[in-house]
Backbone bond lengths (Angstrom), bond angles and torsions (degrees), N, CA, C in turn:
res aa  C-N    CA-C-N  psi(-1)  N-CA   C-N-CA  omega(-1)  CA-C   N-CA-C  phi
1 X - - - 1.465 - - 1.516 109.40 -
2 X 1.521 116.87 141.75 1.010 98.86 -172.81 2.097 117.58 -99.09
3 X 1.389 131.15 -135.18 1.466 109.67 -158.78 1.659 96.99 -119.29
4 X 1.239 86.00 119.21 1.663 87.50 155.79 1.655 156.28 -79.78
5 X 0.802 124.95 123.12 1.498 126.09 -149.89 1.498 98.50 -54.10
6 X 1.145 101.02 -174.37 1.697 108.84 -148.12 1.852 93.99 -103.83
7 X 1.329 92.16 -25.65 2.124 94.78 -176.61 1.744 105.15 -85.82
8 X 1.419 115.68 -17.51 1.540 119.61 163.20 1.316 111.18 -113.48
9 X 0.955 142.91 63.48 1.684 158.77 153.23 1.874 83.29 -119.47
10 X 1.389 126.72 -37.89 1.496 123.82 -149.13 1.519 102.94 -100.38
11 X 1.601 103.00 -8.97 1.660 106.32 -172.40 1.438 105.01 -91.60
12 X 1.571 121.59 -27.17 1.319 150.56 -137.77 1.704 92.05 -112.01
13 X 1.319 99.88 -35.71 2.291 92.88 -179.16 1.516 97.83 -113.63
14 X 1.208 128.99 16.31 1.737 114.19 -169.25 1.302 109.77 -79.05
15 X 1.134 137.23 105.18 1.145 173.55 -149.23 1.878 131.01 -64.40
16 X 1.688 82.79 -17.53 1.693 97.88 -167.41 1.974 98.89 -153.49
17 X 0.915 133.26 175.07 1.544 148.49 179.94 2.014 85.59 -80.19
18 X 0.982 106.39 -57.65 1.701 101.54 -159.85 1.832 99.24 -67.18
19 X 1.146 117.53 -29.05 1.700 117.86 -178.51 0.898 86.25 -41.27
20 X 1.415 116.81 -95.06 1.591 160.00 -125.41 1.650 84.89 -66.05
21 X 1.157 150.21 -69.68 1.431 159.45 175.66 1.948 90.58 -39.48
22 X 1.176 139.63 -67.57 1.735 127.14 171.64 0.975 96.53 -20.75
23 X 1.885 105.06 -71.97 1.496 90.28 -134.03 1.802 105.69 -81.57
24 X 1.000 104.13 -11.74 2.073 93.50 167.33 1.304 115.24 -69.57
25 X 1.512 114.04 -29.47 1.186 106.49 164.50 1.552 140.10 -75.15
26 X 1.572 99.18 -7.34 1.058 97.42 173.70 2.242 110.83 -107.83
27 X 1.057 99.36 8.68 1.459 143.20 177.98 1.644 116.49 -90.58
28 X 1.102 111.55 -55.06 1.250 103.58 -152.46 1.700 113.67 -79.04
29 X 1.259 129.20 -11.74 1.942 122.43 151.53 1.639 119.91 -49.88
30 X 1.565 95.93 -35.22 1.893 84.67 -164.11 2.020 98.41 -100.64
31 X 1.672 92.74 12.14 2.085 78.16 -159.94 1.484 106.61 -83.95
32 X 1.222 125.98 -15.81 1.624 126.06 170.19 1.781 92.85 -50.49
33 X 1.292 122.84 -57.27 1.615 129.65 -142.82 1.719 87.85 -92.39
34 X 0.810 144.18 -57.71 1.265 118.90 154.17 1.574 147.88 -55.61
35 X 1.242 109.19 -16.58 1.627 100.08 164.41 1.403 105.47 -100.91
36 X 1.404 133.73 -7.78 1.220 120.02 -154.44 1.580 90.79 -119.70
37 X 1.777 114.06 -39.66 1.845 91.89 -172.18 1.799 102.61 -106.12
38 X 1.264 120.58 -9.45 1.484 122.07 178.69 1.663 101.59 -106.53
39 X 0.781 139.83 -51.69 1.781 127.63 -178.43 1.302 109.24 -74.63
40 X 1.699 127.89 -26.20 1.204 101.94 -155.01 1.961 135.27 97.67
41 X 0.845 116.15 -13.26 1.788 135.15 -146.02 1.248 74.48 -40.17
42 X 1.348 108.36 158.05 1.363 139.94 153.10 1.195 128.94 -84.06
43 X 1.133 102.15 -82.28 2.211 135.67 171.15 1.904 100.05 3.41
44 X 1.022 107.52 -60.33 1.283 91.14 -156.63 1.772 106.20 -76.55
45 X 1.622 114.05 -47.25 1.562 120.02 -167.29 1.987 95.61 -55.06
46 X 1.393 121.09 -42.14 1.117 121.17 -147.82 1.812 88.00 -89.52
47 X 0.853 139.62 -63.42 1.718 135.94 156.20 1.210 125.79 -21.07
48 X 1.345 114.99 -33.08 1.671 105.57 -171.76 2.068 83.74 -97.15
49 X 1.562 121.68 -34.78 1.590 108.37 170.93 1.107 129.92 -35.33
50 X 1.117 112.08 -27.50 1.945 138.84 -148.48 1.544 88.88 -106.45
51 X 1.169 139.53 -85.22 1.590 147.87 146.32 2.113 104.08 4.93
52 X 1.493 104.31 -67.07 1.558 73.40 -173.54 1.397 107.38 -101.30
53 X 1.149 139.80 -10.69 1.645 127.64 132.92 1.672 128.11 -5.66
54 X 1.406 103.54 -24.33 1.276 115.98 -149.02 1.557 104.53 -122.75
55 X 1.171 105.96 -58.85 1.546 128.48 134.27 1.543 119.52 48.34
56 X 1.196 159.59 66.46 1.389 125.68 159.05 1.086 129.35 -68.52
57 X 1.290 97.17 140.78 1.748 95.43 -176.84 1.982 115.97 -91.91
58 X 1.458 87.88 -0.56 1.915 86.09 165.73 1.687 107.13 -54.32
59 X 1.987 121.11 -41.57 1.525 103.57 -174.05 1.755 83.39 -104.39
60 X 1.576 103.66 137.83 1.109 141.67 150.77 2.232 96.30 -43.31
61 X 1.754 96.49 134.49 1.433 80.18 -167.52 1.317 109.09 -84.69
62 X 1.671 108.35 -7.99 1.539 119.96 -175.66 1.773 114.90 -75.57
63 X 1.635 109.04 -2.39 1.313 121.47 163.31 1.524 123.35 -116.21
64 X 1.137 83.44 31.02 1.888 88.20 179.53 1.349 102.57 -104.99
65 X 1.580 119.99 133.57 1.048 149.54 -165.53 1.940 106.75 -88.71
66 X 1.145 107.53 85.52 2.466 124.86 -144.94 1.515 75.96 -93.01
67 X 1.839 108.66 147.87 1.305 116.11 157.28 1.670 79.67 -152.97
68 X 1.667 86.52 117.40 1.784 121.72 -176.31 1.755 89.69 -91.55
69 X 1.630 131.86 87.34 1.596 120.19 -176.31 1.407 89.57 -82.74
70 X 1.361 103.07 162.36 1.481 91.22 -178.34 1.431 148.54 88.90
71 X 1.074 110.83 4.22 1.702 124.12 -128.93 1.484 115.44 -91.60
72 X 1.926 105.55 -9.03 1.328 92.61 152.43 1.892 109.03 85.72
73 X 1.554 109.74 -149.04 1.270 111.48 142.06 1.666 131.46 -98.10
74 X 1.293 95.22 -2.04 1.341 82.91 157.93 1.700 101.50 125.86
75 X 1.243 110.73 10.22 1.926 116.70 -172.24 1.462 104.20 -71.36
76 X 1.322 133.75 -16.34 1.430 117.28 167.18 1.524 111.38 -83.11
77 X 1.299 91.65 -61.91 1.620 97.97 173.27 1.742 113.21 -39.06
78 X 1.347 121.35 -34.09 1.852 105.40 160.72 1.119 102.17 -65.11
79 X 1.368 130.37 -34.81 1.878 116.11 -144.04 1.681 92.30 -87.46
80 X 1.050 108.42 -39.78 2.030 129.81 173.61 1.768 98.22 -43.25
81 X 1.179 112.25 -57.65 1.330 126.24 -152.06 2.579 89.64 -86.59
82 X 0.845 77.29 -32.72 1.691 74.79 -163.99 1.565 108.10 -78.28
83 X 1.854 108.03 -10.07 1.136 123.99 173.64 1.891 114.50 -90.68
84 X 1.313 107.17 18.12 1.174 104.89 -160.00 1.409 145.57 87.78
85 X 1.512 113.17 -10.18 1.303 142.62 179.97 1.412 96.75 -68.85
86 X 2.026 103.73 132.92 1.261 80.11 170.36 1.852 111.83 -150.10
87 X 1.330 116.59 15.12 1.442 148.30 -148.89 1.762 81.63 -140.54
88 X 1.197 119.69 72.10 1.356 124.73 173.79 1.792 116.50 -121.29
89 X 1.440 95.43 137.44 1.891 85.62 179.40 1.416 105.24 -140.31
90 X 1.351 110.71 166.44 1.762 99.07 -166.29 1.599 89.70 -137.76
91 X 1.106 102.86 163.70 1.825 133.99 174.28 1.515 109.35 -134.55
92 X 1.481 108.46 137.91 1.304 99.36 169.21 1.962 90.37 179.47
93 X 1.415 88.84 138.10 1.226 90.05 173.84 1.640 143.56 -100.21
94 X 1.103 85.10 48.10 2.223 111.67 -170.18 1.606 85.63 -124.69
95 X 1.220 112.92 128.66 1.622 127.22 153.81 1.519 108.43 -60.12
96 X 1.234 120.82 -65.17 0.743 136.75 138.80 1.688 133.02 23.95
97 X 1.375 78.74 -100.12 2.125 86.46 162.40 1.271 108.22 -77.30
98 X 0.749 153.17 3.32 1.775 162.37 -169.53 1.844 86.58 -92.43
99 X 1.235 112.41 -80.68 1.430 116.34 -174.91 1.194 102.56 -38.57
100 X 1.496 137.20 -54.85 1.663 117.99 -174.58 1.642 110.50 -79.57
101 X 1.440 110.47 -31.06 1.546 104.73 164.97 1.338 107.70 -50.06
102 X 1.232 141.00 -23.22 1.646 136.55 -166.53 1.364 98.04 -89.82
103 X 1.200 131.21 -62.86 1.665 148.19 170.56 1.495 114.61 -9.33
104 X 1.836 92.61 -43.90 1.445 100.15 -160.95 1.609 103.33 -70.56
105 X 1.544 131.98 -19.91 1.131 126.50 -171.13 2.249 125.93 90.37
106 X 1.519 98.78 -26.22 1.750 111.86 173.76 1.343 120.38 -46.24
107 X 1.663 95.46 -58.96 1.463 111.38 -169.00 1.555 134.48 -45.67
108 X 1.203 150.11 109.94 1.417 133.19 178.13 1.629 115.80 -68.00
109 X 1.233 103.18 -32.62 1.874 122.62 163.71 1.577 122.45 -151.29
110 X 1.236 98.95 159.42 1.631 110.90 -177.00 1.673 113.01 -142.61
111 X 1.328 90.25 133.72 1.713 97.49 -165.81 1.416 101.53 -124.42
112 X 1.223 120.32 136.88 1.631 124.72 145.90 2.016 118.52 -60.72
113 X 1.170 97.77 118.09 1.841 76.72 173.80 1.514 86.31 -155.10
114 X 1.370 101.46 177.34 1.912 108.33 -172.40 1.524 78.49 -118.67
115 X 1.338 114.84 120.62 1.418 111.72 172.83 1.636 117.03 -91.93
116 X 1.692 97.38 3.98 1.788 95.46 164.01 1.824 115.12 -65.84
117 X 1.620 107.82 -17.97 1.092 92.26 -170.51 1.814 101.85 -125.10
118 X 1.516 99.32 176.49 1.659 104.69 -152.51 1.958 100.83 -51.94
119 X 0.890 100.11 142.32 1.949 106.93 171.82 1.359 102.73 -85.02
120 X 1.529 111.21 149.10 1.433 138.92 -157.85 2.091 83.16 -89.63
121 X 1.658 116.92 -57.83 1.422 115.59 147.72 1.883 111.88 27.27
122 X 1.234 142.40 88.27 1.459 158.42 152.16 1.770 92.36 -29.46
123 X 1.135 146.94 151.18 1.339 170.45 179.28 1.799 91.36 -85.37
124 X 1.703 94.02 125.55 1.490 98.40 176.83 1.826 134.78 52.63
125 X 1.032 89.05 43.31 1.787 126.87 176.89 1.659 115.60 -91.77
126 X 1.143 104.32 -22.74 1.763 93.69 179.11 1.668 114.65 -132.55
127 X 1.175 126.46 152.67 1.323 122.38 -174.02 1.793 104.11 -105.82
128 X 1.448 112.96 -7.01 1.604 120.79 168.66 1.308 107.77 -151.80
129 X 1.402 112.33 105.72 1.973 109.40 135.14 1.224 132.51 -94.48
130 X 1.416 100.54 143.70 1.454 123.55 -176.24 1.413 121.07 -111.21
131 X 1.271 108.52 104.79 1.688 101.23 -174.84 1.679 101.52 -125.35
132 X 1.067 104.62 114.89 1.646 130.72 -167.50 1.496 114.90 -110.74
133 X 1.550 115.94 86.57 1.838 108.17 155.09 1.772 90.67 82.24
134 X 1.397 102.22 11.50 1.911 105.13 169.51 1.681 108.91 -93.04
135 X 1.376 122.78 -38.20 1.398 131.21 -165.52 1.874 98.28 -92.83
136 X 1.465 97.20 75.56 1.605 111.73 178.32 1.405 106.00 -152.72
137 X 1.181 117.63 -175.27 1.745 128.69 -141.97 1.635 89.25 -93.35
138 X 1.373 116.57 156.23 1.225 119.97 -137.53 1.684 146.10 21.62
139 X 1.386 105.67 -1.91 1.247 120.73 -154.88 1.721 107.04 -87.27
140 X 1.260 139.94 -81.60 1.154 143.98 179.63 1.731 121.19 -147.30
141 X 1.086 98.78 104.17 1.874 125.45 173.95 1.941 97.51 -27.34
142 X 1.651 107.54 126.55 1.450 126.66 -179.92 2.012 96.48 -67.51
143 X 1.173 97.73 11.51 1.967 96.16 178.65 1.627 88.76 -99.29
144 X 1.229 117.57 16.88 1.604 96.88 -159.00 1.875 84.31 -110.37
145 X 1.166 110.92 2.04 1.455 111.25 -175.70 1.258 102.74 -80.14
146 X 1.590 124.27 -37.76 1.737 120.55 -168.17 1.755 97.09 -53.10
147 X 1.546 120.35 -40.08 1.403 131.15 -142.17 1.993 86.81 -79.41
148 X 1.391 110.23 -32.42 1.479 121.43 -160.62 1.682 87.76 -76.78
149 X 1.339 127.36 -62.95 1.380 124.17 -176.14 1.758 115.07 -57.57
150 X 0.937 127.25 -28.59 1.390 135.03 165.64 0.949 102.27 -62.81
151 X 1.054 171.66 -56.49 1.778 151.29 -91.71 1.922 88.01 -154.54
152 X 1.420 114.31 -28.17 1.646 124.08 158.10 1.853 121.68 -61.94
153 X 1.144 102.16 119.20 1.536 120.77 167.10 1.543 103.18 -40.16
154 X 1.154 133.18 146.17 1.451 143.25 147.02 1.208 109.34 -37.85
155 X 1.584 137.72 121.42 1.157 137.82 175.57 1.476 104.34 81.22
156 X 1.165 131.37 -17.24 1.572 122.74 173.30 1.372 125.42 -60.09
157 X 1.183 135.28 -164.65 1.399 115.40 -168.59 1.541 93.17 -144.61
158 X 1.485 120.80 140.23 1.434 136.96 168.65 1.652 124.42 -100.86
159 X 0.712 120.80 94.88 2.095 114.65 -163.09 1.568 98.77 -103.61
160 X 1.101 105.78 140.05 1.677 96.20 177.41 2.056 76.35 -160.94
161 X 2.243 95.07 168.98 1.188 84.79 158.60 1.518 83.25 -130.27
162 X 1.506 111.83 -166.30 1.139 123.82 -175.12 2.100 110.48 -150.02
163 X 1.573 98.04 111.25 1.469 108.41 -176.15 1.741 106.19 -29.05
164 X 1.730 127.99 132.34 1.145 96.52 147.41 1.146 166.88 -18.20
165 X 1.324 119.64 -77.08 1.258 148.00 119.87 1.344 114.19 15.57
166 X 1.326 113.33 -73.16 1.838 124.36 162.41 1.294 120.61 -45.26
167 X 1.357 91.11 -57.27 1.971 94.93 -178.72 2.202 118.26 -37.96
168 X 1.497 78.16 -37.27 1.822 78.76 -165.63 1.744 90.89 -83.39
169 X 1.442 119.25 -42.97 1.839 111.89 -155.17 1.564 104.00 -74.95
170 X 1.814 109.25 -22.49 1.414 99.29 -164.67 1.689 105.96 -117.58
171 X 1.688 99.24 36.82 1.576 112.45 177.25 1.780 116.36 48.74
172 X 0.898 123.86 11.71 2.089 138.80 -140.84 1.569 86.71 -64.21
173 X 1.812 138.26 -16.97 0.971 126.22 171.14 1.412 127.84 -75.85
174 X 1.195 109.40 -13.44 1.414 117.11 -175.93 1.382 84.73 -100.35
175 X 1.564 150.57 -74.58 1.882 127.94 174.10 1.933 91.62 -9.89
176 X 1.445 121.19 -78.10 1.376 107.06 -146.66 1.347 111.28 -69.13
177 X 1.497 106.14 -33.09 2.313 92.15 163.05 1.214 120.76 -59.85
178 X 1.395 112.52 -22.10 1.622 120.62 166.23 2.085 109.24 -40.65
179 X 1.475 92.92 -70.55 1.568 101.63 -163.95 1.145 111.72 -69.99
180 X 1.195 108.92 -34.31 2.085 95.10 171.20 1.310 124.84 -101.52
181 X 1.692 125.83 -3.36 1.616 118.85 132.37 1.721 116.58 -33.12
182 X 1.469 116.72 -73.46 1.352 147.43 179.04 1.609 104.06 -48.26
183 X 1.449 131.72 -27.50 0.966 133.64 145.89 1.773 97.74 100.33
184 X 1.265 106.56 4.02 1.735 118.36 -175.38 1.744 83.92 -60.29
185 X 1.601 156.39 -64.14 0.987 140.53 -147.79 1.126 109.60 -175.07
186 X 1.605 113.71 155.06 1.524 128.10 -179.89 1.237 101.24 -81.25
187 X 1.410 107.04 143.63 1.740 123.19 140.18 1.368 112.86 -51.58
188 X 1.198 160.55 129.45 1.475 165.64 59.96 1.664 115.27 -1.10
189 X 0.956 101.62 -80.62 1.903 85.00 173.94 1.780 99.47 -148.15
190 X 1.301 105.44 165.40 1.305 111.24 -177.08 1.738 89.59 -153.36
191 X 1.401 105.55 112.52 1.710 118.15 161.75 1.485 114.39 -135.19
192 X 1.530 87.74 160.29 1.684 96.60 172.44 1.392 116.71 -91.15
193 X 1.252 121.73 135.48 1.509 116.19 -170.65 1.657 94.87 -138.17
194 X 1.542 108.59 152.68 1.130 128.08 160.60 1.769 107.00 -47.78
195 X 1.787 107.67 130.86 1.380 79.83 162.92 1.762 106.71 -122.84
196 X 1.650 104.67 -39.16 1.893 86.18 177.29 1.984 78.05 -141.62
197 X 1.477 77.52 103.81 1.849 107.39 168.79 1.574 110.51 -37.70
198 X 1.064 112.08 -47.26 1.931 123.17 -159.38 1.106 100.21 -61.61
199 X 1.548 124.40 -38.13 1.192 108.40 174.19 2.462 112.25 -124.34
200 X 1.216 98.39 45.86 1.252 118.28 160.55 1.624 105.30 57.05
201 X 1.073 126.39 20.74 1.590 127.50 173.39 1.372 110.67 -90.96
202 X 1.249 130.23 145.85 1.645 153.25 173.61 1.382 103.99 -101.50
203 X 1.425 98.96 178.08 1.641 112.82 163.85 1.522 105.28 -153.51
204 X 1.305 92.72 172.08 1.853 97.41 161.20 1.545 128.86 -105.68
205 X 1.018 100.27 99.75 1.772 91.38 -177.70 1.871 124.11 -55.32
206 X 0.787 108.11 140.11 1.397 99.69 164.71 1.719 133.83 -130.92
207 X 0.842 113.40 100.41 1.979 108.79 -178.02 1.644 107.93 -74.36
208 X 1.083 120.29 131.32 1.616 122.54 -179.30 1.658 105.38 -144.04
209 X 1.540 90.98 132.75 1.737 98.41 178.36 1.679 117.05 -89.05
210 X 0.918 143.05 73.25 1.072 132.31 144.91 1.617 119.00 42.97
211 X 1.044 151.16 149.41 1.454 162.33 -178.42 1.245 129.00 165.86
């Protein structure tokens, strides 16, 4: 594997909700130009592929009702938006990345929320979530998926990936035997994808239908 920079070794052990919020804030001007033109990132181009692969074309994608969780500065929400998406909204709990998520111009709204805990979000409100490079080590608990399938339309679609690394420490396979025992949603596809090459880590993608 290869080396990780010294401001994500700090994103990856931060210890508390208020850490992890520093260091994006002290992060969040140079993190487009580092994950996107020096690492490489994956997560978002290869997630939103998977998304219209998946796709019906009965809703027009420019009327699909997008919840970007997670959202960072905003790299799905371009890849969402460059795919035709255009009724897009983001969550994320960095002020921080919120301000450059706003910058970018996609968004119809932007919220602060801790998505470890239950969303204020009405049941069956969105016809796509997107949760991108959120389901990683300190970042947000695989219980946070029941809250992601709730707040999804019947038949809508949920895309998220999930850090290697995470998959095995934070059990996230047993969350997904959870939801389709429970009958909350189908599997659609589940692959491993590169996510930031430079330093040799994967993820697991996952597509899930809604029910």
């Amino acid at each position: 594997m290869g080396q990780r920079t010294a401001i994500h070794e700090q994103v990856l052990s931060a210890q508390t909700a208020e850490d992890l919020n520093r260091v994006y804030g002290e992060w969040a001007s140079s993190y487009d130009d580092d994950l996107v033109t020096k690492w490489n990132y994956q997560g978002p181009t290869v997630t939103i592929k998977w998304v219209k692969y998946h796709w019906s074309d009965a809703l027009p994608c420019a009327q699909a009702n997008v919840l970007d969780a997670g959202c960072g500065t905003g790299l799905a929400g371009l890849a969402l938006h460059g795919e035709g998406f255009r009724l897009i909204h983001g969550l994320d709990h960095s002020p921080d990345m919120l301000d450059q998520a706003r910058a970018k111009g996609v968004y119809q709204s932007l919220e602060q929320t801790d998505l470890n805990r239950p969303l204020r979000t009405p049941d069956n409100q969105y016809d796509l979530v997107t949760c991108v490079g959120t389901f990683t080590s300190s970042h947000v608990s695989p219980a946070a998926l029941h809250e992601l399938l709730r707040i999804t339309k019947p038949g809508g679609l949920v895309a998220l990936t999930v850090r290697d690394t995470f998959w095995d420490e934070a059990a996230f396979g047993e969350i997904l035997r959870q939801v389709q025992v429970n009958g909350t949603a189908v599997l659609l596809e589940m692959r491993t994808e590169p996510y930031i090459p430079t330093e040799g880590s994967m993820c697991k993608l996952l597509v899930l239908m809604a029910c």
